[in-house]
N, C-alpha and C positions, 0 to 999 in steps of 0.2 A: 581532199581531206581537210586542207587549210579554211576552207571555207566552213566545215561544217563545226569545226573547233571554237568558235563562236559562242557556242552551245552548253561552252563550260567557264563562259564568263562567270557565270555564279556560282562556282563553287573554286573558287581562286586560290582561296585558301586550302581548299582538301586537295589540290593539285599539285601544291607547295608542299604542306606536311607530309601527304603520302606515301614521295618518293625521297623526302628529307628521314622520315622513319628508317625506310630501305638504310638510304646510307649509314644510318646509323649503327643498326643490324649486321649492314655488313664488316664495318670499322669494327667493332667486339669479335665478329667471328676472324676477320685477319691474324687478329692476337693469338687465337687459340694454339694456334701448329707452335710459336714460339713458348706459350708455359707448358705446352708438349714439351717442347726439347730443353726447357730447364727442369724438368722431370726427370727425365731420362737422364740428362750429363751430371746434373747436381743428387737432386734425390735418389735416383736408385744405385747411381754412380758411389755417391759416397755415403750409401745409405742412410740418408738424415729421411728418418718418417717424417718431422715436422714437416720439412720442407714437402714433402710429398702432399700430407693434407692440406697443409695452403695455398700450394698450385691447386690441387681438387677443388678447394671450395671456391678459388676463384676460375676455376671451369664453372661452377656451378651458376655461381655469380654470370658471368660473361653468358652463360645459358639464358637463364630468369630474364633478364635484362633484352636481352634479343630476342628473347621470345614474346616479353612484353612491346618491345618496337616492331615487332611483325605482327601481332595482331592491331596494334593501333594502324602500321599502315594500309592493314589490309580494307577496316574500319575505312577508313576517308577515301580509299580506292575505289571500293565499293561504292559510297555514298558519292561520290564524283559519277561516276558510270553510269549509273542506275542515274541519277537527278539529269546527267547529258542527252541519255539517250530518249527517257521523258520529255525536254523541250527539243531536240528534233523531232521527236514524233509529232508532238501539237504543231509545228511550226511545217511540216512536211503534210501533215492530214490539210492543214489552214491552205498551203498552197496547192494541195488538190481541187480543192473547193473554188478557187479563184482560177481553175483552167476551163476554158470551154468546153463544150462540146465536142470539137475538132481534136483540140489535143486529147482528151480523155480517147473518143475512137484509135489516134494515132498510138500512142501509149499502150492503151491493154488496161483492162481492168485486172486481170490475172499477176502483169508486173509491177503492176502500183499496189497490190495486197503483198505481195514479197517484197517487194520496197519498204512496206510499212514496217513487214513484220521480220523475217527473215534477216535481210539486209543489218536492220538498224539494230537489232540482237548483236550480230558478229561485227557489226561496230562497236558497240558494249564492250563486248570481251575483249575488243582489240585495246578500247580504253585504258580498261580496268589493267590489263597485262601490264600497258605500258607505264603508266605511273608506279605498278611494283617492280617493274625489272628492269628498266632500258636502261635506268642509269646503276640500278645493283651488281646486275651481272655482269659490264666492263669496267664499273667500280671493283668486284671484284678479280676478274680477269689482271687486269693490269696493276691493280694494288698488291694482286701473290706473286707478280712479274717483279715488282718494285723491293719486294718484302725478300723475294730468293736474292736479289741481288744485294742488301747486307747481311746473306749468309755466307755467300759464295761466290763472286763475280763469273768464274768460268763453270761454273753448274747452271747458271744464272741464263747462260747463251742458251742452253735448251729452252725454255722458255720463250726466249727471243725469236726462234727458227718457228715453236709451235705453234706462238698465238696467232702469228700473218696465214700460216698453213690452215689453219683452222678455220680462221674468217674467210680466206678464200673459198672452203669449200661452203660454209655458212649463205654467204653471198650470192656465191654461185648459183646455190639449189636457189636460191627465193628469186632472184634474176628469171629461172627459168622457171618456176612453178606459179608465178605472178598472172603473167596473161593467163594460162590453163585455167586458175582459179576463176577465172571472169570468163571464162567459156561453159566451166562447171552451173556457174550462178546463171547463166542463161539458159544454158539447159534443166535448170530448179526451175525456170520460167515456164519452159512447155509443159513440162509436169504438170505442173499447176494449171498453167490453163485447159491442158485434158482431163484434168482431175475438176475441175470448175466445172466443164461444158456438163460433165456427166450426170454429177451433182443436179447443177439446175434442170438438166432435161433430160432426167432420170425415169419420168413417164412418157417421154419422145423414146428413148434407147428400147424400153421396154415394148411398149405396142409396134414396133416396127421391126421385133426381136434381133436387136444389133448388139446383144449383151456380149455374145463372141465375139465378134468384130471389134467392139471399143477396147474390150479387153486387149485382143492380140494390137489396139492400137497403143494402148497403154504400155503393155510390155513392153512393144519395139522401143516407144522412147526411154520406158523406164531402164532398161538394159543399155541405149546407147549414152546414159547418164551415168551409169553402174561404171561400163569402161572408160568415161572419162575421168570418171572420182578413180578412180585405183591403178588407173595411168598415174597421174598429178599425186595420188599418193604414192606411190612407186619411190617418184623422184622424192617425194617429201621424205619418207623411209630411208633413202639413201644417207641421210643425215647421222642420225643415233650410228649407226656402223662404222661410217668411218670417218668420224669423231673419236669413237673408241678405239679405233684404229690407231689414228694417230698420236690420241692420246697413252695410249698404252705401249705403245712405242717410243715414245718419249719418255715414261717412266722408266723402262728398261735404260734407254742408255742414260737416264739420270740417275738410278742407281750403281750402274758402271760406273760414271764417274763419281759419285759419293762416294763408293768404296775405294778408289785408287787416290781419292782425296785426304780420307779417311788415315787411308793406308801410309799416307805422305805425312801424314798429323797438321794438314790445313784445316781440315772440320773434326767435327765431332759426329758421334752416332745417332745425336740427338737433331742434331742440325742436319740431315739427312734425311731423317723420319719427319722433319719440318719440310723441308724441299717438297718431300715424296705427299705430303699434305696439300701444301699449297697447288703443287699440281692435281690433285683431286680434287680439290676447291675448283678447279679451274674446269675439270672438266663437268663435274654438276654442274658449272654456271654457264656451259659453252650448250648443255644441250638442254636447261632452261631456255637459254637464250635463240637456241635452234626454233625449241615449240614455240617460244612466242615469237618470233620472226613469221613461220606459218599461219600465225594467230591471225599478224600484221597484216599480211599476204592476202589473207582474205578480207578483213578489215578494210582493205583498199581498195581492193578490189568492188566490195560491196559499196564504200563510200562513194566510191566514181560513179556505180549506177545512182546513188543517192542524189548525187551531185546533178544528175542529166534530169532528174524530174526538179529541182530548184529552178535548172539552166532554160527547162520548157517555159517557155513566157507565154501569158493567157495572149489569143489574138482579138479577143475582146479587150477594148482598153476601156473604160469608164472614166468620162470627164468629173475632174476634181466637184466642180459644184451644176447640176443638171439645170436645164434651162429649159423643162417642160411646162407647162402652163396647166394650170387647174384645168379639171373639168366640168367645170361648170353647166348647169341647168339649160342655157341658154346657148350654147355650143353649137348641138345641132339646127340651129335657128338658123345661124350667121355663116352657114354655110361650111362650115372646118367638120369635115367628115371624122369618126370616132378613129379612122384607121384607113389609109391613102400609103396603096402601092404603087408606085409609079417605072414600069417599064424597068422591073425587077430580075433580075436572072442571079444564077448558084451556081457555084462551082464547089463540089467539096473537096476539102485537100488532100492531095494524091490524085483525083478525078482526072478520068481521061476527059471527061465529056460534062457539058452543062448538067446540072441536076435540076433545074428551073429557068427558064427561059422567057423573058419579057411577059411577067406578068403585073395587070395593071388592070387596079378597079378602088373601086372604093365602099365602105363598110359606114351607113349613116349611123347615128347615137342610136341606141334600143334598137340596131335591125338585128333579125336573125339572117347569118350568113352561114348555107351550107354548101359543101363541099365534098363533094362524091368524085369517084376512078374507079380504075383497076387498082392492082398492087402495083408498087411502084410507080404510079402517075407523077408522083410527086405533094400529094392531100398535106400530110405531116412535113413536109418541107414548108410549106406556103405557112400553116400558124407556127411552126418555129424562132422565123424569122421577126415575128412581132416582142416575143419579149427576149429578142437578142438572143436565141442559145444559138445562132449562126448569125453572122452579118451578110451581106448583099453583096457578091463580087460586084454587080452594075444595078443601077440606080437607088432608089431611096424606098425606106418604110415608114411613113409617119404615123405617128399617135398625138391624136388631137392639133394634127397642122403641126409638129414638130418631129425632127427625125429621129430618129429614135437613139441613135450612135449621140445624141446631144444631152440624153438626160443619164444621171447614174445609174446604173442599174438595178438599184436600188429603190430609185424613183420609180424608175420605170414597171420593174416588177412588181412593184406596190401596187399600181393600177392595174393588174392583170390576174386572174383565177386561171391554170390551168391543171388539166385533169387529163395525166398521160395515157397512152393506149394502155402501156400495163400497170393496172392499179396495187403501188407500194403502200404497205404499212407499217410502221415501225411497234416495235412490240413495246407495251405500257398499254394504257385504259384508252378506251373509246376517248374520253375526254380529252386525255394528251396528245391524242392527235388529231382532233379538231384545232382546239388550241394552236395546231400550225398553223392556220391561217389566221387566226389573230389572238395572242396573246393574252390581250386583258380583253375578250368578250365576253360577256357575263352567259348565264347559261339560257336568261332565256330566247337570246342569237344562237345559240347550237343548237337547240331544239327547234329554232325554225327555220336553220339550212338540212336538219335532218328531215323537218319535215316537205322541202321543195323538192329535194334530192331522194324523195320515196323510202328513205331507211328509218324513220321515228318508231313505225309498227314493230322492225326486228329489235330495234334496238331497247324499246318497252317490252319487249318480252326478253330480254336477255338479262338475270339474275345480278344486281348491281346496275343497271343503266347506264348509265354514263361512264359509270366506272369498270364496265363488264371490262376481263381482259383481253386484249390483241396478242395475238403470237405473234413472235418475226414473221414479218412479211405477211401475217394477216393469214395464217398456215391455219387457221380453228374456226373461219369465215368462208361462205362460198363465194362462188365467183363474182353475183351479182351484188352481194352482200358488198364486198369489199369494191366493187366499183362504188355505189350508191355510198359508200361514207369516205371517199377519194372524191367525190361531187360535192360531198357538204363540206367535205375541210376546203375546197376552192369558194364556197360560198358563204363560209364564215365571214370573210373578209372584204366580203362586199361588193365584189370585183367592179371595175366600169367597163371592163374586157374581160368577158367566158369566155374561155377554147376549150371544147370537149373535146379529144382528141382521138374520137372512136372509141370512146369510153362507156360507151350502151351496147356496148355489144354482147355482153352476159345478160339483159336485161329479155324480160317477153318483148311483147311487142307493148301492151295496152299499159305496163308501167313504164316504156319507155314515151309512151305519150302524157300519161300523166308528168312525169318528171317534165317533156319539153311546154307542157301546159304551163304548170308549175312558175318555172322559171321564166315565161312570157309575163304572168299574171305579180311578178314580184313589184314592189315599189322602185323607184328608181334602175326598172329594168336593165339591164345592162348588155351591152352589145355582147351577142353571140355568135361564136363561130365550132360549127355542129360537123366535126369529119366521120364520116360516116362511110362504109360500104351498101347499108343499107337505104333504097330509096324512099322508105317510108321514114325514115328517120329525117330526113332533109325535106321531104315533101311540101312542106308547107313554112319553109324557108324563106323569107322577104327574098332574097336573093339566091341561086345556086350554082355555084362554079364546077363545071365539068372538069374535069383535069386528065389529062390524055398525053403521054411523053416529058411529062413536064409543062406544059404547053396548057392553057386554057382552051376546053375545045367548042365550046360554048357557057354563056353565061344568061342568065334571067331567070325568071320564074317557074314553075313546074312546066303550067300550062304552054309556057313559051317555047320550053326546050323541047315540049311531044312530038311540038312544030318544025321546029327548026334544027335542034343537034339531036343525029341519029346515035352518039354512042347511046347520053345519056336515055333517050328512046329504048336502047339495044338493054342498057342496062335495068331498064324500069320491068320490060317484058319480060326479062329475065327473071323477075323474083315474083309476079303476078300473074297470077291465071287469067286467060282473058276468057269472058264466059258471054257474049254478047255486048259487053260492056266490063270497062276497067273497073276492076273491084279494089 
């Protein structure tokens, strides 16, 4: 939690007032139980009305007053929490953004959405609690402690017995209901991520009719969440009881001895009904201070998960200033291939086993490089690794004769278009999310990445053009539709490296030719890397890398592999009729 406390540098000052108001609030209301008991010994005692309506109006007063110091602190308590939990979020989303790949699969997307949003909430309230109460409620606890004892000294000793008794069980309960709480909030986690999976593949559940099944999968967790919230509440519950308990016990035999005090003519009757106050005071602020302990409980709880995604350190590191070298015109002249993998292998973390294994070739300026498998060969492992979203456990990736771990990633992804297997859109106008790939390009660059990337046609007939609108994720778009403008936002930006990444596979066949036409016939063509299932897709690839275990199983041209590697062979016959001749 110390760490995340940071967060409220800037509001320094409402952190100061808010619980300075408290004290204030409280100070007025300690007063009250004594113009109580000059009430009662003077005014009703010796019947002076005066005296009565002027303790009143200064009840009234000490009212007004405290009630204006509690709404101001609630004011800057408020405005502290809300402003904290605001810059942890920008500051927590900012270092999502800077984790790799690795970490993101290691983490969960499911727990870094409850990190966001859940977590950082019940951090809030923990804030907010504590600036109105931490110092109010044993300012007042120990101030009615202070206040009994120039009524009473040996009345006074109940108080003394009560208030260790009460924090002991205080203590106690939050001691024990602390880890539960962080078992509860892991288990808010599976929720979520069964509540996620179903969400997204909500037309998986249904054509496979698993709508029982996910159900009764949901229940089971939802139910072993159910008893661990109302276990941990249980113990939290045990609080208010016997708080009351012992507070109500202590009144009893404080009134005992008020009245044998009384009876002695040490005190007054007024000074009694002051004691029997102040212990009331005491016990409001014992199980105030109960619920926000719980508050805290969780608060802490959630901050420590909080804490564990700051403590995730990216395993990408990015050198301060990149020492990649232009691309120049003249590049592939002098030899320095567009992209040189040199006896490359993968390991992903956690992995039992390589996920890439000594792969090594090299990709010249303007060639087209495809790349076909099975599932699982390893295709999207191999263009991964060029704009860094995984580094190389063994040897090196270069772009343009430099490795890639040497330029910033930001350099580095500056020179690279890629277009993932599943095509994301973010919801705003056609126009805003081209603009992803470059910012200030005027429009008529997006009409003519729409137009290489075969979408200019849908996108002129769509009412507003450029400005038609996207749904989240591109939900009002069909498949090929939203592939075809994930291809022109890569080619806004002018790439010197495309990676398609199986990203024609909602396409026909004959607009997936036009687009690979397209993109050969561009100015300053730019090295392509085409991952495909498909082997007409890759067919007329300068280059085509078979991939088989991870493992390159052959490589070269079409013609070369019909010869020589029998997967790629195995795989071609597979998708083609053979009618006397390959069609």
């Amino acid at each position: 939690m110390k760490k995340l406390l940071v967060y409220l540098k800037d509001y320094k000052k409402e952190t100061v007032l808010a619980p300075l108001f408290k004290m204030l609030e409280a100070s007025f209301e300690l007063f009250v139980p004594l113009v109580m008991a000059q009430i009662i010994d003077t005014g009703i005692a010796d019947g002076d009305r005066g005296m009565i309506i002027n303790m009143g109006l200064l009840l009234l007063a000490l009212g007004i007053i405290g009630l204006v110091c509690s709404i101001t602190a609630q004011f800057f308590a408020a405005k502290a929490a809300v402003g904290f939990s605001t810059g942890l979020k920008h500051a927590l989303f900012g270092h999502i953004q800077t984790l790799s790949f690795s970490e993101m699969d290691t983490v969960g997307t499911s727990t870094l959405i409850t990190r966001m949003t859940s977590d950082v909430n019940q951090v809030q309230s923990g804030v907010n609690l504590v600036l109105r109460l931490f110092l109010r409620s044993p300012f007042i606890v120990f101030g009615a402690m202070v206040m009994a004892f120039t009524i009473d000294v040996k009345a006074a000793f109940v108080f003394v017995v009560t208030i260790p008794l009460l924090c002991l069980v205080v203590f106690g309960i939050m001691m024990i209901s602390m880890p539960l709480y962080k078992k509860v909030q892991a288990g808010l986690d599976r929720i979520l991520g069964i509540t996620r999976e179903n969400l997204t593949g909500a037309r998986v559940v249904r054509a496979f009719n698993k709508e029982e099944s996910e159900t009764a999968r949901f229940r089971e967790g939802n139910e072993a969440l159910t008893k661990m919230q109302m276990f941990v509440g249980k113990i939290s519950a045990l609080m208010n009881p016997v708080t009351y308990i012992i507070i109500n016990g202590a009144v009893i035999v404080l009134i005992w001895i008020g009245a044998l005090q009384v009876d002695a003519g040490n005190i007054t009757q007024g000074e009694v009904v002051a004691l029997v106050n102040y212990m009331s005071q005491i016990l409001v602020e014992l199980i105030k201070l109960a619920n926000l302990i719980i508050t805290v409980t969780k608060a802490l709880a959630c901050a420590n998960r909080i804490e564990a995604v700051f403590e995730t350190k990216a395993s990408l590191i990015s050198p301060e200033k990149g020492r990649g070298k232009d691309f120049s015109k003249g590049k592939g002249a002098d030899g320095v291939p567009a992209v040189l993998f040199e006896h490359v292998s993968l390991t992903y973390k956690n992995a039992g086993a390589e996920s890439l294994t000594d792969i090594d070739f090299r990709a010249e300026r303007g060639q087209t490089i495809g790349i076909i498998g099975g599932t699982g060969s390893g295709k999207s492992s191999v263009v991964n690794m060029i704009p860094r979203f995984y580094d190389a456990t063994k040897g090196r990736v270069l772009v343009n004769g430099v490795d890639v771990r040497d330029y910033t990633l930001e350099e580095l992804r500056g020179k690279i278009g890629v277009v993932m297997q599943k095509a994301v859109l973010f919801k705003g106008s056609i126009r805003e999310n081209l603009l992803w790939g470059k910012e200030d390009a005027p429009e008529e660059e997006l009409w003519r990445a729409l137009e290489i990337s075969q979408a200019k046609e849908f996108v002129e007939a769509k009412e507003g053009g450029l400005e038609a609108k996207v749904a989240q994720a591109g939900k009002n778009l069909s498949g090929g539709q939203k592939q075809r403008l994930t291809i022109a936002r890569a080619l806004v930006r002018r790439p010197e490296i495309l990676i398609l990444d199986d990203s024609a596979s909602a396409l026909d066949f004959a607009t997936d030719a036009k687009l690979r036409k397209a993109i050969r016939e561009m100015e300053d063509a730019p090295t392509v890397f085409i991952v495909s299932q498909r082997a007409a897709s890759i067919r007329y690839a300068d280059v085509i890398l078979v991939m088989e275990d991870g493992e390159i199983a052959g490589m070269g041209t079409h013609d070369e592999l019909m010869e020589s590697c029998s997967v790629y062979k195995e795989i071609y016959d597979s998708q083609f009729k053979k009618e006397g001749r390959v069609s």
